[in-house]
Short mmCIF file of the C-alpha atoms (twelve columns), coordinates in Angstrom:
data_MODEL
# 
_entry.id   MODEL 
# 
loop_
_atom_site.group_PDB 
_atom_site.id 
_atom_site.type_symbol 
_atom_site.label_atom_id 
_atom_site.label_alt_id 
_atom_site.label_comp_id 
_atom_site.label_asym_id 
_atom_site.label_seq_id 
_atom_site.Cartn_x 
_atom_site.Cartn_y 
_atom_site.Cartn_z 
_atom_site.pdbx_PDB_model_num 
ATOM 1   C CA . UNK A 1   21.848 -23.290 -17.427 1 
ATOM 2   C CA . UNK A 2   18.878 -21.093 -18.285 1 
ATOM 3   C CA . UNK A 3   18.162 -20.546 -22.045 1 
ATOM 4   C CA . UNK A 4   17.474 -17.228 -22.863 1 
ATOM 5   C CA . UNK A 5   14.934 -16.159 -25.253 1 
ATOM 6   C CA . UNK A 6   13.911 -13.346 -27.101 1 
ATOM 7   C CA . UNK A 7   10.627 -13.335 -29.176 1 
ATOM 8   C CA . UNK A 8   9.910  -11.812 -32.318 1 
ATOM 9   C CA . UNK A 9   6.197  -11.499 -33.792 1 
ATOM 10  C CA . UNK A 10  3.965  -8.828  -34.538 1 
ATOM 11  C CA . UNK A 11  0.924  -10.561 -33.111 1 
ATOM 12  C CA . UNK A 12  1.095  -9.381  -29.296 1 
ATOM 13  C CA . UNK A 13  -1.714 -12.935 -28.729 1 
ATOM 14  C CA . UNK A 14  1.117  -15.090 -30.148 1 
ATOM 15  C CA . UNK A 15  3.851  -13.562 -28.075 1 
ATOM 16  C CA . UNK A 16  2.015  -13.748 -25.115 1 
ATOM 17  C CA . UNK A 17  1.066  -17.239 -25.509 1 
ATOM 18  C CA . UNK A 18  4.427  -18.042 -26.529 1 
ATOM 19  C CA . UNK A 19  5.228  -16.169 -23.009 1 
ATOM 20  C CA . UNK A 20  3.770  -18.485 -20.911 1 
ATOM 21  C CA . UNK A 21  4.876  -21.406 -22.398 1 
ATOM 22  C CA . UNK A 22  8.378  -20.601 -22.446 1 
ATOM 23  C CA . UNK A 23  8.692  -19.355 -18.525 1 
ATOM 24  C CA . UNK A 24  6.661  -22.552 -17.969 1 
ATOM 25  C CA . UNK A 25  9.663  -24.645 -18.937 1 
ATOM 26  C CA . UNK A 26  12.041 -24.683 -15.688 1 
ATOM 27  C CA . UNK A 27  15.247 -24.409 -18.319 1 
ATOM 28  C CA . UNK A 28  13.842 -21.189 -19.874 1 
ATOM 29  C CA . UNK A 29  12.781 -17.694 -19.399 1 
ATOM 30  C CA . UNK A 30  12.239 -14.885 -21.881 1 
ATOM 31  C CA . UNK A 31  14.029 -11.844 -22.307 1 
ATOM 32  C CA . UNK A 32  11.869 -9.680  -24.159 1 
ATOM 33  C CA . UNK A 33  9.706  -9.440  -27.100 1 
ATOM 34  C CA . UNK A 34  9.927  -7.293  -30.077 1 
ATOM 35  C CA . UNK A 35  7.003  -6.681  -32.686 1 
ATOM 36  C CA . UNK A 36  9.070  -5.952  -35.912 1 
ATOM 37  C CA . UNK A 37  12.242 -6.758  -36.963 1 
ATOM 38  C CA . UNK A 38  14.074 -3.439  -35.689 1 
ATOM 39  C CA . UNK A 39  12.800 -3.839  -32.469 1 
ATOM 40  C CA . UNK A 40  14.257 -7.772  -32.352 1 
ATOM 41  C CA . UNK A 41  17.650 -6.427  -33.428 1 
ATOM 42  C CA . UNK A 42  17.619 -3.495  -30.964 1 
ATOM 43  C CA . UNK A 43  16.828 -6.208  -28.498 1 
ATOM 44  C CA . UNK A 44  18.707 -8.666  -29.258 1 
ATOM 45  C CA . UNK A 45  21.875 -6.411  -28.918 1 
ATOM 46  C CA . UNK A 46  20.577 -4.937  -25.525 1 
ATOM 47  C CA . UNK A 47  19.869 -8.391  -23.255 1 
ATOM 48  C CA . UNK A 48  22.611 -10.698 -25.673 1 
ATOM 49  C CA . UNK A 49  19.745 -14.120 -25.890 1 
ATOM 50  C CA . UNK A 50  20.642 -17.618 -26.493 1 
ATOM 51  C CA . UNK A 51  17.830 -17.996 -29.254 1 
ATOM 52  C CA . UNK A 52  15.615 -15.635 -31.135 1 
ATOM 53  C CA . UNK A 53  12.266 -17.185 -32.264 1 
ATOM 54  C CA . UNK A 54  11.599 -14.528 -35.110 1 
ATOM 55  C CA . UNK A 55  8.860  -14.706 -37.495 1 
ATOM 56  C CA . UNK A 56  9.386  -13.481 -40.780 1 
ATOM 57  C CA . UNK A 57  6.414  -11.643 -41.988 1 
ATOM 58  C CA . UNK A 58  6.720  -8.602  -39.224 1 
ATOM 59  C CA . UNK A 59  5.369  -4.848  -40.177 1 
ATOM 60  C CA . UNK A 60  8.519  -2.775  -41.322 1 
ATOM 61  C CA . UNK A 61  12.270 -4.154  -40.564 1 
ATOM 62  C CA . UNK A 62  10.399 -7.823  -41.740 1 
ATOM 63  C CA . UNK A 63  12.226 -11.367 -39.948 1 
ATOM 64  C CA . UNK A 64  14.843 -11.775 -42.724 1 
ATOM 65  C CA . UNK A 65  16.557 -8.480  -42.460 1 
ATOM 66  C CA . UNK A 66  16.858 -8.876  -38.844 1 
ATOM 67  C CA . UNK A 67  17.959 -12.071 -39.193 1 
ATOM 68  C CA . UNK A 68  21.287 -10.708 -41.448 1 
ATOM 69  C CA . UNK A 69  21.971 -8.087  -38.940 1 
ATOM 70  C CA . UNK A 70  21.673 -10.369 -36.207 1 
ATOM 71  C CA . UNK A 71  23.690 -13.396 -37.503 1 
ATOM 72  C CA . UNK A 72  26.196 -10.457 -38.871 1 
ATOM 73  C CA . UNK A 73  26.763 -8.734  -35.227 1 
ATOM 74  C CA . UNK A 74  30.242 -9.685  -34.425 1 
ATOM 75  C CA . UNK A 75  29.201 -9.004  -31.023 1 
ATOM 76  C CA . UNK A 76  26.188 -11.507 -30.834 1 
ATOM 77  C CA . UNK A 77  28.005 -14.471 -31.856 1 
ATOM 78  C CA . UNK A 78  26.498 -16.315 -29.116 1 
ATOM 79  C CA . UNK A 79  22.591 -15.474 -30.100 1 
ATOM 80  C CA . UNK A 80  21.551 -18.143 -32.442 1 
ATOM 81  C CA . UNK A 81  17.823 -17.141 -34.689 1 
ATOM 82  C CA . UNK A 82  14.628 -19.845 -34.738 1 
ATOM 83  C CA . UNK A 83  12.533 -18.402 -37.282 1 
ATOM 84  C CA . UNK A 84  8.871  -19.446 -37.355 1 
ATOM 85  C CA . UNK A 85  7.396  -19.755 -40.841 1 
ATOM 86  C CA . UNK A 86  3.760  -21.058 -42.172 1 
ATOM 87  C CA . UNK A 87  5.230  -23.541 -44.076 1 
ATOM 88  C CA . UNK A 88  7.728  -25.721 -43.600 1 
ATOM 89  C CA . UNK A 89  9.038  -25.722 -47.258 1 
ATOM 90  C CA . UNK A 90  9.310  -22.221 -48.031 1 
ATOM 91  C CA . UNK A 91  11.616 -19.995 -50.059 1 
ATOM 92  C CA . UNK A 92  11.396 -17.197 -47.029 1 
ATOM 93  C CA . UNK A 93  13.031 -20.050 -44.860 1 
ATOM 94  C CA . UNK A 94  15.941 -20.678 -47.312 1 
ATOM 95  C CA . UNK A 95  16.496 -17.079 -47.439 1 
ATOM 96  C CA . UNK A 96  16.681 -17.155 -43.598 1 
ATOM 97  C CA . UNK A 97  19.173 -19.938 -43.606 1 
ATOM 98  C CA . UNK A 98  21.405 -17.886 -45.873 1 
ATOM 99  C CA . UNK A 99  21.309 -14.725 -43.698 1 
ATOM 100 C CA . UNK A 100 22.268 -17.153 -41.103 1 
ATOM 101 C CA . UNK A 101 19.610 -18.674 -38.956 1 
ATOM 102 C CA . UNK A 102 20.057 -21.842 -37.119 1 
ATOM 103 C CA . UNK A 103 16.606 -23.443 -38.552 1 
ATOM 104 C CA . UNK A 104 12.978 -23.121 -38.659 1 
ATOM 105 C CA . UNK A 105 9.610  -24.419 -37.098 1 
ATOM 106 C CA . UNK A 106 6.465  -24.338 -38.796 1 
ATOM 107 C CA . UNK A 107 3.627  -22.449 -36.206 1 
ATOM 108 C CA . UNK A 108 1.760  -25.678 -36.275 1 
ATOM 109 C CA . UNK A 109 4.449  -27.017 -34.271 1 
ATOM 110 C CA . UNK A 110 2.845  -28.604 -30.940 1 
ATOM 111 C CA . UNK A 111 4.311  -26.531 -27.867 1 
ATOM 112 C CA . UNK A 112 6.581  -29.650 -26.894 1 
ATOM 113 C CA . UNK A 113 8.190  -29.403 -30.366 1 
ATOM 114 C CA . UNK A 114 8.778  -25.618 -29.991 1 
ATOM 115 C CA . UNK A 115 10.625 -26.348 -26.393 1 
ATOM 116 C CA . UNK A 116 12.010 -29.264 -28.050 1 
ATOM 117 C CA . UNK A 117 13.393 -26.689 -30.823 1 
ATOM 118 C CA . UNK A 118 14.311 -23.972 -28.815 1 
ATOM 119 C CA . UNK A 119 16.930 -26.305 -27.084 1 
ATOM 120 C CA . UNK A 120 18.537 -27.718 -30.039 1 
ATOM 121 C CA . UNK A 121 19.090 -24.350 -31.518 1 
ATOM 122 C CA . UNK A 122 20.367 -23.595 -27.936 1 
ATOM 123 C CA . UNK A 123 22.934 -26.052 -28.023 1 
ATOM 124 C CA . UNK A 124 24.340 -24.652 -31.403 1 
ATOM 125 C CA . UNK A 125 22.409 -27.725 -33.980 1 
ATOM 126 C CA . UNK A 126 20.256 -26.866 -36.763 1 
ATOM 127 C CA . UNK A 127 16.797 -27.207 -36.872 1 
ATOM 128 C CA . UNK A 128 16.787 -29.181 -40.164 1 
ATOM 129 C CA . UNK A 129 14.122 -31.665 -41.230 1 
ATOM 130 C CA . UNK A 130 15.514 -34.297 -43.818 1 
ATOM 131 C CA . UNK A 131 12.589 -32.674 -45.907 1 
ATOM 132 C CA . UNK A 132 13.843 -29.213 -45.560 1 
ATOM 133 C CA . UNK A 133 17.318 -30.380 -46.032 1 
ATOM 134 C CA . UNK A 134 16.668 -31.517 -49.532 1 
ATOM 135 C CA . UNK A 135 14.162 -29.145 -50.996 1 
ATOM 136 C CA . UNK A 136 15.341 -25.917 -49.707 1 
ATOM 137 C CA . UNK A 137 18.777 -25.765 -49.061 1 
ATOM 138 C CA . UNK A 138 19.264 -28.203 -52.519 1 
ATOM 139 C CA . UNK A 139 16.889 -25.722 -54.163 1 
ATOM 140 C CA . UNK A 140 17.811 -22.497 -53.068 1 
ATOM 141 C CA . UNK A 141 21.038 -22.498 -51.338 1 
ATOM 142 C CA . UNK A 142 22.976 -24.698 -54.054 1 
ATOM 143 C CA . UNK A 143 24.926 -22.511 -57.164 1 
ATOM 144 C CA . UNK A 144 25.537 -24.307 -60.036 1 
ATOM 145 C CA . UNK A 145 29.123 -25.514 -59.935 1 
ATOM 146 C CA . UNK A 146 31.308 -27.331 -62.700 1 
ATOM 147 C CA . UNK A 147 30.878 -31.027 -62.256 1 
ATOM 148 C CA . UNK A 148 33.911 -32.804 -59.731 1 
ATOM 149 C CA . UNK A 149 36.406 -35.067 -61.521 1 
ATOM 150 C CA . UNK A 150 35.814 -38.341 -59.746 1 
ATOM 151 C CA . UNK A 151 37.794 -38.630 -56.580 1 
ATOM 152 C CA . UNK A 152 38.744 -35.169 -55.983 1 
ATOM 153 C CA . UNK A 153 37.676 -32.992 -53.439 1 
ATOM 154 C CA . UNK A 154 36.236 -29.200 -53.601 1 
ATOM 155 C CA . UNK A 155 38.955 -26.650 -52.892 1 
ATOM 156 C CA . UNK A 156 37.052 -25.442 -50.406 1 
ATOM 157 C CA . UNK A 157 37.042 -28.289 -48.474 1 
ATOM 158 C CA . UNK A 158 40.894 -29.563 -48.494 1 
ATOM 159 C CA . UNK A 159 41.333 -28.796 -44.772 1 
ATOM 160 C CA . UNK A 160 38.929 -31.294 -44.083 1 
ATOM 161 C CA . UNK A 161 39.632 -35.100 -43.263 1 
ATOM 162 C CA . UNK A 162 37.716 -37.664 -45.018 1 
ATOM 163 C CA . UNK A 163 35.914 -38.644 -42.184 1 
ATOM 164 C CA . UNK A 164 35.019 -34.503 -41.368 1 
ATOM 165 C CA . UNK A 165 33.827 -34.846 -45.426 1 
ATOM 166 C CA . UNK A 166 31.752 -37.938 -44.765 1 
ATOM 167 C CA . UNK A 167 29.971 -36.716 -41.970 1 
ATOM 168 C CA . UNK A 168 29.174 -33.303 -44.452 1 
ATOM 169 C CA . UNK A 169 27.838 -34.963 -46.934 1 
ATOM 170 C CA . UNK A 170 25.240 -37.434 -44.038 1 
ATOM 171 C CA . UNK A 171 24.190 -34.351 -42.376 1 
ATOM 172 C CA . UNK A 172 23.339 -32.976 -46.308 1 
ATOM 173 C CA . UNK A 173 21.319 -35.767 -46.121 1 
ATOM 174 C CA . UNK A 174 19.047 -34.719 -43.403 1 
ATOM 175 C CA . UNK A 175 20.480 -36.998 -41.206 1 
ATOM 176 C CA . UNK A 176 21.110 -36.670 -37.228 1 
ATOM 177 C CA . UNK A 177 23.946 -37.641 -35.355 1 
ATOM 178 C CA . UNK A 178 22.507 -40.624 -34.280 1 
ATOM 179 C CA . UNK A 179 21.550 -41.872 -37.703 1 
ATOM 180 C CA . UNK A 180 25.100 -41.137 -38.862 1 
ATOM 181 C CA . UNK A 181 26.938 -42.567 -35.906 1 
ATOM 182 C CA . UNK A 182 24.764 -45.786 -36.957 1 
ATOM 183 C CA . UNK A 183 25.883 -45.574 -40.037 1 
ATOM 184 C CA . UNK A 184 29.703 -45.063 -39.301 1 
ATOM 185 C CA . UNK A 185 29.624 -47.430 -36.257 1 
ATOM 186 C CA . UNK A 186 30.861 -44.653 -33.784 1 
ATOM 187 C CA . UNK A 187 28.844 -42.874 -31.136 1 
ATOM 188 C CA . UNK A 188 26.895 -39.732 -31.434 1 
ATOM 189 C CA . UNK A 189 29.428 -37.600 -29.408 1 
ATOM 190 C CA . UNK A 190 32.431 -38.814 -31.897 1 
ATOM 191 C CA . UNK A 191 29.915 -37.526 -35.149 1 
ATOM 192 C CA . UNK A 192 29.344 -34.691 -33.180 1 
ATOM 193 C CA . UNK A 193 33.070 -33.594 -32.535 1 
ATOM 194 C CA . UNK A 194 33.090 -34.026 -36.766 1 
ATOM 195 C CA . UNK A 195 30.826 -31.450 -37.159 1 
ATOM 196 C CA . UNK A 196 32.248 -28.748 -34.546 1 
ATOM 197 C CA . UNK A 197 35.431 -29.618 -36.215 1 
ATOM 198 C CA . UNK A 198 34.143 -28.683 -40.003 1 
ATOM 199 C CA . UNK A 199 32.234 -25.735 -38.803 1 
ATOM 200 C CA . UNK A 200 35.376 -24.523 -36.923 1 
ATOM 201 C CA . UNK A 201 37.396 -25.209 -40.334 1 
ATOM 202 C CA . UNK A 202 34.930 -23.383 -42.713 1 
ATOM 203 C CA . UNK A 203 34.170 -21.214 -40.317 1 
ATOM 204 C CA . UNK A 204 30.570 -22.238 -40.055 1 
ATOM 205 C CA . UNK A 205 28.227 -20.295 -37.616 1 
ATOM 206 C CA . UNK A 206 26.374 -23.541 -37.115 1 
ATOM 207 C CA . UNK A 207 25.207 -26.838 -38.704 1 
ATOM 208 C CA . UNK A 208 22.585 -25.106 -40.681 1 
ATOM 209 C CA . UNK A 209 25.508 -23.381 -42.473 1 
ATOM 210 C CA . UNK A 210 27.877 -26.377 -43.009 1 
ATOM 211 C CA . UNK A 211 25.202 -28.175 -44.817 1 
ATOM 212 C CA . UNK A 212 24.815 -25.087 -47.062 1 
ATOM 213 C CA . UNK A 213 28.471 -25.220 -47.696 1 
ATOM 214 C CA . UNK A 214 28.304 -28.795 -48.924 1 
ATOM 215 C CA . UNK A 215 25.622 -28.059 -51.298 1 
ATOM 216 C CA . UNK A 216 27.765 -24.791 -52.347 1 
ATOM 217 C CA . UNK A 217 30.911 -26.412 -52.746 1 
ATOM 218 C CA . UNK A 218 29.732 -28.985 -54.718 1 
ATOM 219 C CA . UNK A 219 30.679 -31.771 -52.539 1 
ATOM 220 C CA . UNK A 220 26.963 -32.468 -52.363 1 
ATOM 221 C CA . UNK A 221 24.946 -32.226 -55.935 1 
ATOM 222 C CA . UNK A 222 21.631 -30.316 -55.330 1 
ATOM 223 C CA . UNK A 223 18.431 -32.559 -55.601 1 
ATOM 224 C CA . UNK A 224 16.782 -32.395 -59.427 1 
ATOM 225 C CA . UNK A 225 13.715 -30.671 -59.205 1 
ATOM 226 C CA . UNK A 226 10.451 -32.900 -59.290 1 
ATOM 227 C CA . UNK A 227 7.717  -33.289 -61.773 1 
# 
């Protein structure tokens, strides 16, 4: 299956060298390319792409806003958003994560790590360093919430199963599948059918957004700020 891209930068160079590297890959091809944010939704909605690498600091409609309306159009529930960012901890890329983007990549990203990205957003996983995980969604994601009696479990969560819960709170972590299925003793595909069962439950567009919910629910305590 051919992944489907659409890019979205306001530096034509960039595009273009994003261009070639993309229809280089024999699992890819791009779609189009937009250079502001209004053009990547217009886009997006005409050719329907499996990923969106948007950047966020685009002329106009910027990479956020386009981001909401993308993540928000019932009918491009399929089209999951990349955005490209300058750094990797960055309050832009929290704000992205909110408006529902599947992860980020730093543009110092080696092209094998962009490919490398591009497919794991494609599959429906978040882009989520253990770095990122903790600093921004922790930081900016997380609303205060009144402390859990010992044992309980958020309200939000109670159609989860403990195991569903467990695998929540690794992934808050930063962790992969493959760290948590070491951790669990169980194999990647079993953590795996955990998540897709708690983002089906909460209703989570991907995993980018079920770790947000554990840090919103409470289930997950946001990281204390450092010195």
């Amino acid at each position: 299956m051919t992944i489907r891209v659409l890019l979205a930068d306001d530096q034509a160079l960039l595009r273009g060298a994003f261009r070639v590297l993309i229809d280089a890959a024999e699992d890819m091809e791009v779609v189009g390319e937009a250079a502001d944010g209004r053009e990547a939704v217009e886009l997006a909605r005409a050719t329907r792409p499996d990923v969106v690498l948007m950047d966020i600091r685009m002329p106009g409609v910027d990479g956020l806003s386009a981001t909401a309306a993308i993540c928000a159009d019932q009918e491009l529930v399929g089209t999951r958003v990349l955005i490209l960012t300058t750094f990797e901890i960055d309050e832009y890329v929290a704000q992205a994560l909110r408006a529902g983007a599947s992860g980020f990549l730093g543009k110092g990203a080696d092209p094998k790590e962009l490919l490398a990205a591009l497919r794991t957003v494609a599959a429906g996983d978040a882009l989520l360093s253990p770095a990122a995980t903790r600093a921004v969604i922790g930081q900016f994601l997380a609303q205060p919430e009144p402390a859990l009696v010992p044992g309980t479990v958020p309200e939000r969560l109670t159609a989860l199963t403990a195991r569903e819960r467990e695998v929540m709170v690794m992934a808050a972590a930063g962790l992969s599948n493959e760290e948590i299925a070491e951790r669990m003793y169980v194999s990647p595909f079993t953590v795996r059918t955990h998540v897709h069962r708690a983002m089906a439950k909460l209703d989570a567009r991907d995993r980018a957004q079920l770790v947000a919910i554990a840090y919103q629910s409470g289930l997950v305590p946001a990281p204390r700020p450092t010195a």
